[in-house]
C-alpha positions as a LaTeX table, in Angstrom:
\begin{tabular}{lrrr}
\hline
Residue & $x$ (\AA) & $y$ (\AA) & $z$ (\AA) \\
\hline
Unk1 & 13.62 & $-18.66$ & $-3.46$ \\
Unk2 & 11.81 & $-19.21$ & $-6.92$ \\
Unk3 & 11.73 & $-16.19$ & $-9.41$ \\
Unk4 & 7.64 & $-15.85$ & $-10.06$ \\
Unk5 & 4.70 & $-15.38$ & $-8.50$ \\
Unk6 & 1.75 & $-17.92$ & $-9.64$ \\
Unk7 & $-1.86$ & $-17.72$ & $-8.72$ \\
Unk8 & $-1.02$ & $-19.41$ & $-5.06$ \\
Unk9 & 1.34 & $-16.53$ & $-4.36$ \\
Unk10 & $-1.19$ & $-13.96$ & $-5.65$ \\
Unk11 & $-3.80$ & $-15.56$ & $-3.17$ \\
Unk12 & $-1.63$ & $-16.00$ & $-0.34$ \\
Unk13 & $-0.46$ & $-11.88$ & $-0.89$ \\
Unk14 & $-4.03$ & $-10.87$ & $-0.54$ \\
Unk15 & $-4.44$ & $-12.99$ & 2.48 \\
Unk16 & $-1.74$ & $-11.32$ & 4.30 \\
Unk17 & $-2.76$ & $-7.97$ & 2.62 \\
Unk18 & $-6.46$ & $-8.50$ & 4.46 \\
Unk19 & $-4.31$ & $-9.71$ & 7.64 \\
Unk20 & $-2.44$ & $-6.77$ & 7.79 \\
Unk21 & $-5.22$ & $-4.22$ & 6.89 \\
Unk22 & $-7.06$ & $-5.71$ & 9.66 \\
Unk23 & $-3.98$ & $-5.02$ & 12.18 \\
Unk24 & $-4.02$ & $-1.71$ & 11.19 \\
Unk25 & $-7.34$ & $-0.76$ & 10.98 \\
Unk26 & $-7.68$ & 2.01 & 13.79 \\
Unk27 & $-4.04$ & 3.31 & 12.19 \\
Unk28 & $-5.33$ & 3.75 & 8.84 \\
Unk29 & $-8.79$ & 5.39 & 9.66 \\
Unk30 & $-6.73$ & 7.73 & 12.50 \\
Unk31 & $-4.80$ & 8.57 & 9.64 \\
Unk32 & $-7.51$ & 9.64 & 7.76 \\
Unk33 & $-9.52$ & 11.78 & 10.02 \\
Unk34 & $-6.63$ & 14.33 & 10.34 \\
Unk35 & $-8.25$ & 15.29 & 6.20 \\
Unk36 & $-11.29$ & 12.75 & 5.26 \\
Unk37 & $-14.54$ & 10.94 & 6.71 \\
Unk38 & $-11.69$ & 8.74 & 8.89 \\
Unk39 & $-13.30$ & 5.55 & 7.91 \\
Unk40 & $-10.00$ & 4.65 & 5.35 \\
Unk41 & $-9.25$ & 1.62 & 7.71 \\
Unk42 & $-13.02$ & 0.45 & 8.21 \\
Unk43 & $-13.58$ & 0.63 & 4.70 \\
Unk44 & $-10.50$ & $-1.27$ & 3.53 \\
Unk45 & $-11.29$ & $-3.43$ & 6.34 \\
Unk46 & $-14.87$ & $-4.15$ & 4.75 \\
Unk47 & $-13.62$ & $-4.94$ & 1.23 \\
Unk48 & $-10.73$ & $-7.24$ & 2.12 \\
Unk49 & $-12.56$ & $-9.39$ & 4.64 \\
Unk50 & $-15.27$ & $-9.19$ & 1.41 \\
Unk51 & $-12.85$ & $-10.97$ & $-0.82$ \\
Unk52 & $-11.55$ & $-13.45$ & 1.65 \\
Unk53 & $-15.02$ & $-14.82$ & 1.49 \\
Unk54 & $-15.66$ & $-14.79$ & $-1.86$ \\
Unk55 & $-16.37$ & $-17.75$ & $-3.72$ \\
Unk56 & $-15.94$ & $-16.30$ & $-6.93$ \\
Unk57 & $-12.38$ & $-15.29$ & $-6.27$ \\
Unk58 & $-11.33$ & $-18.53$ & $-4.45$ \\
Unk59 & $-12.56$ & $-20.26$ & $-7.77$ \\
Unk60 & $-10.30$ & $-18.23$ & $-10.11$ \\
Unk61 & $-7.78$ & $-20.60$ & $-11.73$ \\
Unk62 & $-5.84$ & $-18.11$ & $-14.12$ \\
Unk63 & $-3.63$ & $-14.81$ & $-12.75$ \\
Unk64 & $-5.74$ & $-12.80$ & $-15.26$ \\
Unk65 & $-9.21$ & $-14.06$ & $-14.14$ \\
Unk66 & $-8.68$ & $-14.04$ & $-10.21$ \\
Unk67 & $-6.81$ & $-10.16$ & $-10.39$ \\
Unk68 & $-10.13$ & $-8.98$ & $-12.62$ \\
Unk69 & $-12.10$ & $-10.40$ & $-9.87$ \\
Unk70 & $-9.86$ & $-8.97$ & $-7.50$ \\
Unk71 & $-10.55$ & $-5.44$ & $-8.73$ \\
Unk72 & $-14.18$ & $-5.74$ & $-9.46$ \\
Unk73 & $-14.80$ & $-6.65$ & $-5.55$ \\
Unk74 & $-12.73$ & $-4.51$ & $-3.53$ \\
Unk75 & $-14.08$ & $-1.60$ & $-6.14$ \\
Unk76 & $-17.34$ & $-2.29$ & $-4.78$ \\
Unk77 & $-17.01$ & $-3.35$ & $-1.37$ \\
Unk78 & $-14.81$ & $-0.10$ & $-0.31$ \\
Unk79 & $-16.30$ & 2.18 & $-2.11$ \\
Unk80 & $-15.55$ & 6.10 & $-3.21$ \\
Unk81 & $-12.82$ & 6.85 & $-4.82$ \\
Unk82 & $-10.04$ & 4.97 & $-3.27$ \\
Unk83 & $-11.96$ & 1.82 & $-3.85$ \\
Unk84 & $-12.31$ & 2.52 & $-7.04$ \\
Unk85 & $-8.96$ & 3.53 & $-7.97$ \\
Unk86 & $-8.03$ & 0.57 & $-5.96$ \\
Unk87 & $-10.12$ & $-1.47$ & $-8.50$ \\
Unk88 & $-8.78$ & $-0.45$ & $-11.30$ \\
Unk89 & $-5.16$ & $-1.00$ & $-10.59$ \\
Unk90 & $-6.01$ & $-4.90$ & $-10.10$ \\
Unk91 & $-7.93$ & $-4.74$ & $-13.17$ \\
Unk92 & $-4.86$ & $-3.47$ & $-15.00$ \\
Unk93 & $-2.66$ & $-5.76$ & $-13.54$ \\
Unk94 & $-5.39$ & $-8.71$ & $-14.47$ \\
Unk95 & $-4.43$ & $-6.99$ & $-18.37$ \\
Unk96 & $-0.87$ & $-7.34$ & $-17.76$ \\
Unk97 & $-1.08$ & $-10.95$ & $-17.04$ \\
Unk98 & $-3.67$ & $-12.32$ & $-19.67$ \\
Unk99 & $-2.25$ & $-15.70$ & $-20.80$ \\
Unk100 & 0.10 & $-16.21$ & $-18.02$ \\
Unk101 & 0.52 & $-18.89$ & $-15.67$ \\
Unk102 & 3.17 & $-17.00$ & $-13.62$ \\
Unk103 & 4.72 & $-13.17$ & $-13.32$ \\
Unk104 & 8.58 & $-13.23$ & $-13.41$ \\
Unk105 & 10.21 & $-10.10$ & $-11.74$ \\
Unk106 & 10.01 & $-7.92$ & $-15.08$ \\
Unk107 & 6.21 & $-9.49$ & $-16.02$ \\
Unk108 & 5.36 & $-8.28$ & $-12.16$ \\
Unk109 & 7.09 & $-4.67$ & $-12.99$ \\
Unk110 & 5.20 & $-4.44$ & $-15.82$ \\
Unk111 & 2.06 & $-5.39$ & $-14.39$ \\
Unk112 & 2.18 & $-2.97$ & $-11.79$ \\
Unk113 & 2.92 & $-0.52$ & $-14.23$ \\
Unk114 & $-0.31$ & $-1.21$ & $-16.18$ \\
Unk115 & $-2.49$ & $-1.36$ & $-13.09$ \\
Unk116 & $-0.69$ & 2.29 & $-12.11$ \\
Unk117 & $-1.33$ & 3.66 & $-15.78$ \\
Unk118 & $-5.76$ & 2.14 & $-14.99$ \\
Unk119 & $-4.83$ & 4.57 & $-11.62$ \\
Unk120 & $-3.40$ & 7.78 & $-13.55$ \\
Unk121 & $-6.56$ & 7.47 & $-16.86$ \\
Unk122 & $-9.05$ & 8.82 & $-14.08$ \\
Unk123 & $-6.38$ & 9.73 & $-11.06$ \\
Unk124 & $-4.53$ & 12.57 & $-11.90$ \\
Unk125 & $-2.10$ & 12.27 & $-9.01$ \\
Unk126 & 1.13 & 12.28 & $-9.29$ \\
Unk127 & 4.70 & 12.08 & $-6.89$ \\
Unk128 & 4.14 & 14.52 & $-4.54$ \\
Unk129 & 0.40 & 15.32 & $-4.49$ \\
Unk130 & 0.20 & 13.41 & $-1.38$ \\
Unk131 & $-1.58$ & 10.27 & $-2.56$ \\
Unk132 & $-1.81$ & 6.50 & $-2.75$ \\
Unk133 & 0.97 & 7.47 & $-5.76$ \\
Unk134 & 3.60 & 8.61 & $-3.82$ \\
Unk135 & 4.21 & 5.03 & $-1.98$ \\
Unk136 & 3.22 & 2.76 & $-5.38$ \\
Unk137 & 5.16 & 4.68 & $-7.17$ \\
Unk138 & 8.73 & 3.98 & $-5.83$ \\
Unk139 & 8.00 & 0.58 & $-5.56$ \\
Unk140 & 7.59 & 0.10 & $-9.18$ \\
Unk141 & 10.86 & 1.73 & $-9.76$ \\
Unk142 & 12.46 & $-0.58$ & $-7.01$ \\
Unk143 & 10.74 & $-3.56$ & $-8.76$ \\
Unk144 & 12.29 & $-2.42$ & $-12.03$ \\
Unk145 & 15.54 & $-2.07$ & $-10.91$ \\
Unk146 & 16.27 & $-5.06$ & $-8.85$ \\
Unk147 & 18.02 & $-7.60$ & $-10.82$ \\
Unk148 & 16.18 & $-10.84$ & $-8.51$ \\
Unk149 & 12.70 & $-10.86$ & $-7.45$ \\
Unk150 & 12.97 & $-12.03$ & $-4.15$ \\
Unk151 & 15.57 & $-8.34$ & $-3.25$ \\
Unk152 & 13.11 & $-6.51$ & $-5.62$ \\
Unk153 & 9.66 & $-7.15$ & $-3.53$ \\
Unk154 & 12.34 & $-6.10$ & $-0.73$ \\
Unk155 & 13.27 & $-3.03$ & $-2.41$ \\
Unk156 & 9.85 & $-2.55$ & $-3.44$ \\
Unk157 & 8.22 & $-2.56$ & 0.40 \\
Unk158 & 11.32 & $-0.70$ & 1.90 \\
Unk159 & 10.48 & 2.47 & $-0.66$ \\
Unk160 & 6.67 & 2.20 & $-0.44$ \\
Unk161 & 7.14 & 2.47 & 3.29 \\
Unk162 & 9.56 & 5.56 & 2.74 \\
Unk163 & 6.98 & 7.03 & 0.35 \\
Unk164 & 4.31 & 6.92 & 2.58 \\
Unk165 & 6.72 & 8.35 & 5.18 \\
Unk166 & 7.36 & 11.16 & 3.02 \\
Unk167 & 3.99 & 12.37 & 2.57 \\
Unk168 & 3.91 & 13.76 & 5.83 \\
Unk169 & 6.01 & 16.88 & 4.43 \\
Unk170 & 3.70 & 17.16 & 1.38 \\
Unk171 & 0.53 & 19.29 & 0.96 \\
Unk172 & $-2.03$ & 17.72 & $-0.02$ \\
Unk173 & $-2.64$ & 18.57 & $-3.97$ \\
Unk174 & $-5.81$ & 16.17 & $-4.54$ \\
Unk175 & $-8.67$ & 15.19 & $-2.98$ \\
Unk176 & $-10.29$ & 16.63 & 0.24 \\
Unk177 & $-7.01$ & 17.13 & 1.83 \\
Unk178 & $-6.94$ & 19.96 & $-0.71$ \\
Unk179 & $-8.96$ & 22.14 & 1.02 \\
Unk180 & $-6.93$ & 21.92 & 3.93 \\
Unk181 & $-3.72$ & 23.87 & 2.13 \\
Unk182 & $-1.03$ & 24.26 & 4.51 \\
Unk183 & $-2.60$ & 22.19 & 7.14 \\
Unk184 & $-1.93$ & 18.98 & 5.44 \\
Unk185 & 1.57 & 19.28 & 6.33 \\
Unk186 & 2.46 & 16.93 & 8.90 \\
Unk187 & $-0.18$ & 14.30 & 8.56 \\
Unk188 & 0.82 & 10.98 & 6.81 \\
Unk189 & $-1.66$ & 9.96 & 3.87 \\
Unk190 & $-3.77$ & 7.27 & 4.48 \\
Unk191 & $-3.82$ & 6.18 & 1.00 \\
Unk192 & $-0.41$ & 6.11 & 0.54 \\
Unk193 & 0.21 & 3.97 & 4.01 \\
Unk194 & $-2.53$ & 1.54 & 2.93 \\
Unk195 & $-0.95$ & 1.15 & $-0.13$ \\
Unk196 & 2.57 & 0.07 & 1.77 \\
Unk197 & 0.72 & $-1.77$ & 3.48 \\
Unk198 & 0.14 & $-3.59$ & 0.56 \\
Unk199 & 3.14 & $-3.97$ & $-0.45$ \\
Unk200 & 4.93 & $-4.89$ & 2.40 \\
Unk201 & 2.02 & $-8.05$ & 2.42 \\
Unk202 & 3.56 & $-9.20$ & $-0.69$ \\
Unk203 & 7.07 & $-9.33$ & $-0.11$ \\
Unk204 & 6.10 & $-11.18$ & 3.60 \\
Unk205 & 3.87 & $-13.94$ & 1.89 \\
Unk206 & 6.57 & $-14.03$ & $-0.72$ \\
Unk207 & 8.53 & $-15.70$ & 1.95 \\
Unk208 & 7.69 & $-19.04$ & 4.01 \\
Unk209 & 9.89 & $-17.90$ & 6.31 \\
Unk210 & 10.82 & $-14.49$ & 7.63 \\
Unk211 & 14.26 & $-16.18$ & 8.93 \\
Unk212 & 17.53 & $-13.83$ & 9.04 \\
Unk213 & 15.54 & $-11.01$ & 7.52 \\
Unk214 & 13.02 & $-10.96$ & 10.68 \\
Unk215 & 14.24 & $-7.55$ & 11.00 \\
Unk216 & 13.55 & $-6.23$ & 7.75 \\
Unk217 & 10.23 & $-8.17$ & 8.15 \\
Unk218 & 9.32 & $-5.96$ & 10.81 \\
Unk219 & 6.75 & $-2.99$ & 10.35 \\
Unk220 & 8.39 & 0.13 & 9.18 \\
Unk221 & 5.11 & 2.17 & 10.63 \\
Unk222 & 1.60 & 0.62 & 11.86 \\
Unk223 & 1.28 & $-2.53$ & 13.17 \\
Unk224 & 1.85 & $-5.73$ & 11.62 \\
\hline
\end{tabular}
């Protein structure tokens, strides 16, 4: 398999990304109601199927002008503050990749690195506050580490999965969960899983062809 990701790949991720957050819709907003409004998966479901229609988006021809444009819609399509801080991490990847015509495995690293720094200048959160963070996270790490890109977007899916896992022992440190205290223990965060979610989309689109690794392909939690 080739070692970047172009503007095609970047497209086809957030096709599978609205694919998948359309699958698990009813997952993420059950998810949500055990601390929030429970309208996580509607709203995510809203500002995906937003940007497959866009014609602004489809016409993007550079990395750096179709992940601005990325961020700008699904900021305003899902609204309050996980749309935003959804937003802004495209928007900081869009930084990361001005002047490039493709992301190698480090170039991707460092991209989401810049769009999780956008996420932490208004965020706060950090591992273990039971938050989108705790599943993006370890997959930078994983994307770091990983010597190919192909076993790093993997990596990177297999540990945002696990992240999101985790927060199901974590009280909740941000956010309305807050007020909850001790009763946020045992619920999975919603951010978090929609944020594997995401993840997991790019590593599938990465490949034409699930093949041998059908079994890694499979859902570690929702649906696919």
């Amino acid at each position: 398999m080739k070692e970047y990701l172009d503007i095609r790949d970047l497209k086809s991720w957030l096709k599978k990304s609205a694919e998948l957050i359309e699958g698990n819709r009813e997952y993420l907003s059950e998810l949500d109601s055990h601390s929030g409004d429970g309208d996580h998966g509607a709203n995510l479901s809203r500002g995906f199927q937003a940007l497959m229609k866009s014609e602004e988006t489809t016409r993007s021809e550079t990395l750096a002008s179709y992940l601005e444009s990325v961020g700008a819609l699904l900021g305003d399509r899902i609204g309050g503050s996980y749309g935003a801080l959804l937003g802004l991490f495209f928007k900081g990847m869009a930084v990361a990749s001005e002047g490039k015509e493709q992301l190698e495995r480090e170039a991707l690293a460092k991209a989401f690195e810049v769009g999780k720094d956008a996420i932490f200048s208004i965020g706060k959160a950090k591992l273990g506050d039971k938050t989108m963070v705790d599943a993006l996270l370890p997959a930078i790490q994983a994307l770091q580490r990983e010597s190919n890109l192909g076993e790093a977007l993997e990596k990177a899916a297999l540990e945002a999965s696990k992240g999101a896992e985790r927060t199901k022992t974590m009280k909740a440190s941000l956010g309305r969960a807050r007020f909850l205290g001790e009763r946020s223990i045992g619920a999975q965060d919603a951010g978090a899983t929609s944020m594997a979610l995401l993840l997991r989309a790019l590593w599938v689109s990465y490949q034409s062809d699930c093949g041998s690794a059908s079994r890694q392909c499979r859902p570690t939690q929702g649906r696919s």
